[in-house]
C-alpha positions as CSV (number, residue, x, y, z in Angstrom):
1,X,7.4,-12.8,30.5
2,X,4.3,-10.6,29.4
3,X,0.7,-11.2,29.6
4,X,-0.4,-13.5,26.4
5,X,-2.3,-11.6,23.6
6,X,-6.0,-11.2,23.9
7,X,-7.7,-13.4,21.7
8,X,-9.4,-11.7,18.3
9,X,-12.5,-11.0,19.1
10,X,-13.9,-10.5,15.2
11,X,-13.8,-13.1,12.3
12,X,-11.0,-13.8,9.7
13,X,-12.4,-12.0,7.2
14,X,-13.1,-8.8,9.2
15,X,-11.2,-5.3,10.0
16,X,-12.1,-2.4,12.5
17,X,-11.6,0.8,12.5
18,X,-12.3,3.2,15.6
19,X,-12.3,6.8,15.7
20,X,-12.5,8.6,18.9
21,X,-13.6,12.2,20.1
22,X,-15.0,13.2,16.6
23,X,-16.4,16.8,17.2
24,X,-20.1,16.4,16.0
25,X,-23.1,15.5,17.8
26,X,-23.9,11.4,18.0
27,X,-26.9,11.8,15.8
28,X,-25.7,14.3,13.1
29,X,-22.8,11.3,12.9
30,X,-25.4,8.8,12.5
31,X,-26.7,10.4,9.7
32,X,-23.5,10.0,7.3
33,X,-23.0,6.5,8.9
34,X,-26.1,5.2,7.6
35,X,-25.2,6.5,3.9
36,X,-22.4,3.7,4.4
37,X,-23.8,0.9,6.2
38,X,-23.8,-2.2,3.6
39,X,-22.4,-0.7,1.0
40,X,-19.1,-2.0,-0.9
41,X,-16.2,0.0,-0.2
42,X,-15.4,1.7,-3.8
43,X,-19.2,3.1,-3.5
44,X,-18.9,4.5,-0.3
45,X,-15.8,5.9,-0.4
46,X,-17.3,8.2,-3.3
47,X,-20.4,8.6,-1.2
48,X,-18.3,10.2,1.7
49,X,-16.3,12.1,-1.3
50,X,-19.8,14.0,-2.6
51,X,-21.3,14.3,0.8
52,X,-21.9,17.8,2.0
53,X,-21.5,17.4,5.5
54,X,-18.5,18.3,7.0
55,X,-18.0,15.5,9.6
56,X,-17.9,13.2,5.8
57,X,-14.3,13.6,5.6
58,X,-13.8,12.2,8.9
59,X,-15.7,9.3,8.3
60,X,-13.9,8.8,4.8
61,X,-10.6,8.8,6.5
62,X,-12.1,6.5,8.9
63,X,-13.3,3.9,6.4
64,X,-9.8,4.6,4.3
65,X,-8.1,3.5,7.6
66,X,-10.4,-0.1,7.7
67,X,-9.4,-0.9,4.9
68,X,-5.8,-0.4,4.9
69,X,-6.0,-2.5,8.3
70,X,-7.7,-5.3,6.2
71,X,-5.2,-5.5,3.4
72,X,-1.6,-4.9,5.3
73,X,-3.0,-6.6,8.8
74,X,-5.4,-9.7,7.6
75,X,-4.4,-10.1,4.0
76,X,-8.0,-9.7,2.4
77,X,-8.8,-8.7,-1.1
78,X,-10.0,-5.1,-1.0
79,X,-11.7,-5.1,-4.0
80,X,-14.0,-7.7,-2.0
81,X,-14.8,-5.7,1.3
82,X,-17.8,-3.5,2.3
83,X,-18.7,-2.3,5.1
84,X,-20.8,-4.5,7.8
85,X,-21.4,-2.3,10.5
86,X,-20.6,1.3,11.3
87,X,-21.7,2.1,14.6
88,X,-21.9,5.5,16.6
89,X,-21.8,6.4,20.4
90,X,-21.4,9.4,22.8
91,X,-17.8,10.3,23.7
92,X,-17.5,13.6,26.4
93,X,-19.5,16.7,26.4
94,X,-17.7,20.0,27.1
95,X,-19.9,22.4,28.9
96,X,-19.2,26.4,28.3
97,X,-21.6,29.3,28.6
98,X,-22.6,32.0,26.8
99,X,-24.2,35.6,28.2
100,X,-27.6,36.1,28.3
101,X,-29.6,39.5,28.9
102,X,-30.1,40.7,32.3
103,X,-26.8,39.2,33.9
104,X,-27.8,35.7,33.2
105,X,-26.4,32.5,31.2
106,X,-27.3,29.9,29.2
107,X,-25.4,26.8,29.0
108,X,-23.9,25.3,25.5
109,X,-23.1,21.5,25.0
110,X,-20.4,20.6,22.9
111,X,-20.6,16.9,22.2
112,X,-18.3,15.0,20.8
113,X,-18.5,11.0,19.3
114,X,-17.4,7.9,18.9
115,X,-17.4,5.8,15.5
116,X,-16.7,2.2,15.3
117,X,-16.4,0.9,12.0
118,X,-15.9,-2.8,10.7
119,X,-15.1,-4.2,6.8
120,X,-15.6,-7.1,6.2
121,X,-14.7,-9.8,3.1
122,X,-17.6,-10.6,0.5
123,X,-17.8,-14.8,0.1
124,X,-17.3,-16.0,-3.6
125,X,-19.7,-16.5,-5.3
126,X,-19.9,-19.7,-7.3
């Protein structure tokens, strides 16, 4: 019985990764995503290794998990990927407060991110 699978909705030669709820702000994210964008995988991977922010390691793992999908789930050549997009969104925002002087408050936002990340196959090159 079931429901039938959903079709794929990315090419042959492509992998995803997604991480969810990564505790940094959307645009400090951004920042080590664009160090990756378009680059081959080896290069980036070493990129994230020598970065000194700290959300860098969860990225790394992030792109070590594309690329594991590509190679055991859609047979492609690692040695040929890089990565075509990585894209970054807004994920929850837990609200706390902190004391102020004269019995007030001020309110601190804790956001929290979402990365999507996608490998994809390089064509030969003749």
């Amino acid at each position: 019985m079931g429901k039938k699978a959903a079709e794929r909705k990315l090419k042959d030669n492509e992998a995803l990764a997604i991480a969810r709820h990564i505790r940094v702000s959307p645009q400090k994210l951004n920042l080590v995503a664009q160090l990756i964008r378009g680059k081959d995988c080896g290069k980036a991977l070493a990129t994230l290794a020598f970065s000194q922010r700290r959300v860098a390691k969860d990225v790394k793992k992030l792109l070590e998990s594309a690329i594991a999908n590509a190679e055991n789930n859609h047979q492609l050549d690692v040695d040929r990927l890089f990565v075509s997009e990585a894209s970054v969104g807004k994920s929850i925002v837990m609200k706390r407060w902190q004391a102020r002087g004269r019995g007030r408050s001020s309110s601190v936002m804790k956001p929290f991110s979402n990365m999507r990340l996608i490998v994809r196959e390089r064509e030969e090159t003749a």
